[in-house]
Biotite code that builds the C-alpha atoms (Angstrom):
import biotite.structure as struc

atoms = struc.array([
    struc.Atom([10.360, -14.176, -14.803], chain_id="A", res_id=1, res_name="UNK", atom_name="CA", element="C"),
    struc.Atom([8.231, -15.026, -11.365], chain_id="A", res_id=2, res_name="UNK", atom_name="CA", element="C"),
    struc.Atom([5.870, -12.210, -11.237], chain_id="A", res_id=3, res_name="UNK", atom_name="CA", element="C"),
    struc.Atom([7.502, -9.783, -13.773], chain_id="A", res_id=4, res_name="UNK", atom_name="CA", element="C"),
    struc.Atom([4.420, -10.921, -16.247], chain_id="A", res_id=5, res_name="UNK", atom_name="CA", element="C"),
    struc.Atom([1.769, -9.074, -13.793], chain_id="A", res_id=6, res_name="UNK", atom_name="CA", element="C"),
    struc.Atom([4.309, -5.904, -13.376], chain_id="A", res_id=7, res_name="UNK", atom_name="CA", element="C"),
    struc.Atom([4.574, -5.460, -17.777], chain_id="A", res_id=8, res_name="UNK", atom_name="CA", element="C"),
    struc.Atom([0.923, -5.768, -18.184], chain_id="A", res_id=9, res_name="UNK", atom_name="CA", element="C"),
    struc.Atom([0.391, -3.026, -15.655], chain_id="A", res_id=10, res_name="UNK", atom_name="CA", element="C"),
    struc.Atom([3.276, -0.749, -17.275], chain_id="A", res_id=11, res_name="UNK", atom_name="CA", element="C"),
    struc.Atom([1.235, -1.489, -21.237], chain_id="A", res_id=12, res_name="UNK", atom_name="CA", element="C"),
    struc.Atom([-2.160, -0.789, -19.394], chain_id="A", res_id=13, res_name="UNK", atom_name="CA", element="C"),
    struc.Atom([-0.387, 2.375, -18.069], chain_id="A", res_id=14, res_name="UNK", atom_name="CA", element="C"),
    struc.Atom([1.157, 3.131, -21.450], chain_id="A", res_id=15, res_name="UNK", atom_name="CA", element="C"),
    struc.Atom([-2.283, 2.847, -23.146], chain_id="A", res_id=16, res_name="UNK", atom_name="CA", element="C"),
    struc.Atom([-3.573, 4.469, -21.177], chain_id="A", res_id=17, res_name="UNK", atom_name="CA", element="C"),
    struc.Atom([-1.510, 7.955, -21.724], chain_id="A", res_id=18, res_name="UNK", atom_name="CA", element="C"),
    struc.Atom([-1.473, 7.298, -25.162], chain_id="A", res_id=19, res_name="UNK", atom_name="CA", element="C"),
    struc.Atom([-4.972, 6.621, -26.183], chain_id="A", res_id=20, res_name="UNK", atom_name="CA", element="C"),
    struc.Atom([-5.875, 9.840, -24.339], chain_id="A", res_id=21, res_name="UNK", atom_name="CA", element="C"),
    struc.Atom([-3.503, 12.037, -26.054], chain_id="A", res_id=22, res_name="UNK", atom_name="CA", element="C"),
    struc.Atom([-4.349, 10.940, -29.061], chain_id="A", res_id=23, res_name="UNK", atom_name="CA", element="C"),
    struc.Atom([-8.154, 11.386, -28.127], chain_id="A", res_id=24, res_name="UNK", atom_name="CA", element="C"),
    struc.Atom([-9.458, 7.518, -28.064], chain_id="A", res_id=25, res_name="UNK", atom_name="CA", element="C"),
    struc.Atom([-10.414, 8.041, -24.998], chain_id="A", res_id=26, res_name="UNK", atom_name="CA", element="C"),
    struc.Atom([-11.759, 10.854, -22.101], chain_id="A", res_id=27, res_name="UNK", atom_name="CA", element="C"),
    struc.Atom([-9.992, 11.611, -19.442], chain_id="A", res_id=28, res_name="UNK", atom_name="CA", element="C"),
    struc.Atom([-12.416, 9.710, -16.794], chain_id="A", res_id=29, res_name="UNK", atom_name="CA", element="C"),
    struc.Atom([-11.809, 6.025, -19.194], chain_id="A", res_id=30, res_name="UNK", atom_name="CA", element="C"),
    struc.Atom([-7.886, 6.497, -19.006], chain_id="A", res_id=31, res_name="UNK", atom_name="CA", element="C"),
    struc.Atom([-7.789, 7.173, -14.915], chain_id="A", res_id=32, res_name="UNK", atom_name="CA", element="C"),
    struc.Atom([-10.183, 3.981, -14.633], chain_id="A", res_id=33, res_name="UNK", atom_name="CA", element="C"),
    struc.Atom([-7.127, 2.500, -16.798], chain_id="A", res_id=34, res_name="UNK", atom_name="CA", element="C"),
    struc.Atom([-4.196, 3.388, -14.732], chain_id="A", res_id=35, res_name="UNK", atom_name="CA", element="C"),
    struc.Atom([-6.361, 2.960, -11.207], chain_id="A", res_id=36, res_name="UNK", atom_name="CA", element="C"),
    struc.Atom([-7.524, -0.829, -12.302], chain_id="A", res_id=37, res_name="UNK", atom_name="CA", element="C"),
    struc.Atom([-3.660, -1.594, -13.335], chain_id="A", res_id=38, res_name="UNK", atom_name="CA", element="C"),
    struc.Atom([-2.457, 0.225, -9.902], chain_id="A", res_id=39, res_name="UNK", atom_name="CA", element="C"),
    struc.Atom([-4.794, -2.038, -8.241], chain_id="A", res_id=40, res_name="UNK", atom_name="CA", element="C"),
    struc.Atom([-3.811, -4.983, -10.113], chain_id="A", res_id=41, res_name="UNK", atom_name="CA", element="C"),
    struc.Atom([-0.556, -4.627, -9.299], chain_id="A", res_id=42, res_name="UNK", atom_name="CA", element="C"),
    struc.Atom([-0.615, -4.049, -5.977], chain_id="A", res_id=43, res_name="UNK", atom_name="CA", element="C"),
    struc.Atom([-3.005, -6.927, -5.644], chain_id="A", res_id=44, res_name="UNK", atom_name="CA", element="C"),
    struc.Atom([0.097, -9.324, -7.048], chain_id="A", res_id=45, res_name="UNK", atom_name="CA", element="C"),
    struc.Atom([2.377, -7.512, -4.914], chain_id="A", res_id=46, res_name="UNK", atom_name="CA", element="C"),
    struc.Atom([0.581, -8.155, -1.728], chain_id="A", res_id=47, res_name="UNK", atom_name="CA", element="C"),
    struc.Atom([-0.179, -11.879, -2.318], chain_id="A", res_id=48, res_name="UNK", atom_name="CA", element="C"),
    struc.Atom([3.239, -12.258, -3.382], chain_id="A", res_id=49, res_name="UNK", atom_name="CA", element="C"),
    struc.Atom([4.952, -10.657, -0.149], chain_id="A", res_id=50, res_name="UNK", atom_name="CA", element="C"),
    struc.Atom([1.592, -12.322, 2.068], chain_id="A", res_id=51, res_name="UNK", atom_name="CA", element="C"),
    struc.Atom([1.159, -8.915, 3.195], chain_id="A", res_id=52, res_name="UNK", atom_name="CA", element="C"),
])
């Protein structure tokens, strides 16, 4: 489970994040800073991990 945390909190920001705007929690603008931050984080972990 070495890294597979930082991978399924990315995929439940990027689930909230579609379903909170289609059910109209959120705009448009809040739900792309959602998925961009979790894109980021993830790529973040995936970097360090490889020592890109």
């Amino acid at each position: 489970m070495n890294g597979s945390k930082t991978y399924l909190a990315c995929a439940l920001a990027l689930g909230y994040a579609a379903f909170a705007y289609f059910t109209g929690h959120i705009d448009a603008a809040s739900a792309g800073q959602l998925v961009e931050t979790a894109l980021i984080g993830a790529g973040l972990r995936h970097g360090i991990s490889t020592g890109a």
